[in-house]
N, C-alpha and C positions, 0 to 999 in steps of 0.2 A: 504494500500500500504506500503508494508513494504521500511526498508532504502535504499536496493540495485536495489528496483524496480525505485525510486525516483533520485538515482544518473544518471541509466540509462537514466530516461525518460528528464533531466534535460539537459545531455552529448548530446543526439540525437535533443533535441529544439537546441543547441547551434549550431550543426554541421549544421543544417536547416537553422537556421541565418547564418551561414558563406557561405554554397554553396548559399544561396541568395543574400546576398552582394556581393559577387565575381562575378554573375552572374550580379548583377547591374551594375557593374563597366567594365565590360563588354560588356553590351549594350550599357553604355556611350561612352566605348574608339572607339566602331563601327559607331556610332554616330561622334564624332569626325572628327575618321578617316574620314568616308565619304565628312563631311565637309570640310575639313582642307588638308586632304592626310598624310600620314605617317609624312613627316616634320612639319608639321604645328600640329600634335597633340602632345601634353608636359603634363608633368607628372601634372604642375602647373592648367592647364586649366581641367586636368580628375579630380583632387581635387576638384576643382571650382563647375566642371558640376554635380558633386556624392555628395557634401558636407560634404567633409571626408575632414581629413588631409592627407598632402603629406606622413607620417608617417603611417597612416593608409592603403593609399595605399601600400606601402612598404613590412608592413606585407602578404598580398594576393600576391605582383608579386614584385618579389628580384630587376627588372630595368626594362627600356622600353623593352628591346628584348623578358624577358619574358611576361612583355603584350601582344606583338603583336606574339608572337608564341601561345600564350592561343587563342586570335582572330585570328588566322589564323587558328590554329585547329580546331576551332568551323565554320568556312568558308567551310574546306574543310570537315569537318563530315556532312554539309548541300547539300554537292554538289558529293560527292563519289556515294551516293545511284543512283544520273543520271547516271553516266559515267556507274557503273555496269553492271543498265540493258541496257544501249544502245548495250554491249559488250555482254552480255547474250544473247539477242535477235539476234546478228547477225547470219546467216550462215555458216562463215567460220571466220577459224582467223586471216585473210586480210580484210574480212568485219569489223571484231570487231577491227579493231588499228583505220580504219574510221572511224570508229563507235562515238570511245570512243572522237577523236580528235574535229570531229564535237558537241560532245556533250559538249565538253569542249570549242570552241568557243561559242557556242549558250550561252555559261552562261556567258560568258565575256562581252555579247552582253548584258544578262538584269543585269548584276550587273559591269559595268566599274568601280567603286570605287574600287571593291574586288580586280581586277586585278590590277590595278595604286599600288594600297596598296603595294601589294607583289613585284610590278617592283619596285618600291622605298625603300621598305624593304633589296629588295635583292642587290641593286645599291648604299647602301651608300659606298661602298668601305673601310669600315672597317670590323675588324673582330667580330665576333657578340659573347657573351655572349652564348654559349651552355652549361653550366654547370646545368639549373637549370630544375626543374623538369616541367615548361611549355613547356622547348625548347625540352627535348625530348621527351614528347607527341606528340610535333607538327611533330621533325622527322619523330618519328612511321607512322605519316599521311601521311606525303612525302614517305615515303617508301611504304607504301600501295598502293598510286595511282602511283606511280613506277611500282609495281610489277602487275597491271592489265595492262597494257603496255606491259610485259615482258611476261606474262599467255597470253595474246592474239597471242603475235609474235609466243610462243612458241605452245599455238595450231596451230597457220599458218601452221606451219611447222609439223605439224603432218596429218592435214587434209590434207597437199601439197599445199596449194595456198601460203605461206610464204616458199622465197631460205632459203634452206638448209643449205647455207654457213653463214648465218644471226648470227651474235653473240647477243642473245636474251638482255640482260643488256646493252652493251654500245647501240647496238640500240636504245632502250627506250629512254635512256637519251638524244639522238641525237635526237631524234625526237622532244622531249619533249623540249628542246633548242631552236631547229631553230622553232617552232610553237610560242613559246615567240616573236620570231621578229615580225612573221607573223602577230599573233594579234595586236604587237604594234602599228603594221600598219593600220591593221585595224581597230585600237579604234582613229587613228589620220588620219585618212584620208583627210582631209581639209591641213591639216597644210603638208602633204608629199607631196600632187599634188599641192602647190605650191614652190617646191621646182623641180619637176620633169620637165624639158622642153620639155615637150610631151604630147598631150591628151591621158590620162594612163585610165582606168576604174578599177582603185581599189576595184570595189564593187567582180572583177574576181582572184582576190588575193588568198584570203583563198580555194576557189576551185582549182585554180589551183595545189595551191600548193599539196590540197590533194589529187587530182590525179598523182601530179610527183611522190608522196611521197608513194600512192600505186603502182606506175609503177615498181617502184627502189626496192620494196619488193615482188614484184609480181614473184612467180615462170614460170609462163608462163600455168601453167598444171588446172587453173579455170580461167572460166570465169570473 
């Protein structure tokens, strides 16, 4: 093995320990989060849980934001391949915005930690750290499952079951907004019905809504 065979092979062991440690620290901060929720996990306690220094940590993620844009990334590269085919397999592109939204509750349902995460994440009301190269990976991700939102309205409106008049982008995001409430509700059900002075059935929430929500986009012209 000659010298340039040996630098290589030495450069690629290293780069192997690093996307592995980076990956550890990662299953830890998700671990954490789980545990704890976005405020309760600190840089001091993923030290702790990895056995690294806080220094250490440092090097792999510049501050918390780029942590949890790294674990957010890796959330939604776990959960995009659903939404896809839910939207692939529809019909029409009024079935696929259903499609995609149900599929997207369905996973808030078996992973509530993942969602808490992001409503906390996205609720500290400060301005967040976007400079570093975790946070716009993570963008990339948010724009993605933006833009199957957008491919969906936008077939609507080509096969005719999504209005015409529909502006395909701020839709999305509208949709994609008021579903956050939706679900908040519905990961807190106990705690909203007794706040509500009425027997409410909250289990009828997320359906309803996803029929107003295809009513409102509904061109009239399919079933």
């Amino acid at each position: 093995v000659g010298p340039r065979a040996s630098v290589l092979a030495v450069t690629a062991r290293r780069e192997r320990e690093r996307t592995a440690r980076r990956e550890a620290i990662l299953d830890a901060a998700q671990e954490l989060i789980a545990e704890q929720g976005y405020h309760g996990m600190r840089m001091d306690g993923l030290a702790e849980a990895t056995e690294l220094s806080k220094g250490t940590l440092y090097l792999y993620f510049e501050n918390k934001d780029a942590l949890c844009a790294a674990v957010a990334t890796r959330l939604i590269d776990a959960f995009i391949p659903f939404i896809d085919r839910a939207v692939s397999e529809a019909a029409t592109g009024l079935d696929g915005v259903r499609a995609l939204f149900q599929a997207y509750y369905d996973h808030t349902q078996e992973n509530p930690h993942h969602f808490r995460f992001a409503l906390e994440w996205l609720g500290t009301g400060e301005r967040m750290d976007d400079s570093t190269e975790a946070f716009q990976a993570y963008r990339g991700r948010v724009g993605r499952m933006l833009l199957l939102v957008v491919a969906a309205l936008q077939r609507g409106q080509a096969d005719g079951s999504v209005r015409a008049d529909v502006d395909p982008l701020h839709q999305a995001v509208q949709l994609w907004t008021s579903f956050l409430g939706v679900i908040l509700v519905a990961l807190n059900k106990e705690s909203i019905a007794q706040r509500i002075p009425a027997p409410v059935d909250l289990e009828q929430l997320v359906p309803l809504h996803l029929d107003a929500m295809v009513r409102a986009l509904s061109s009239g012209e399919t079933s």
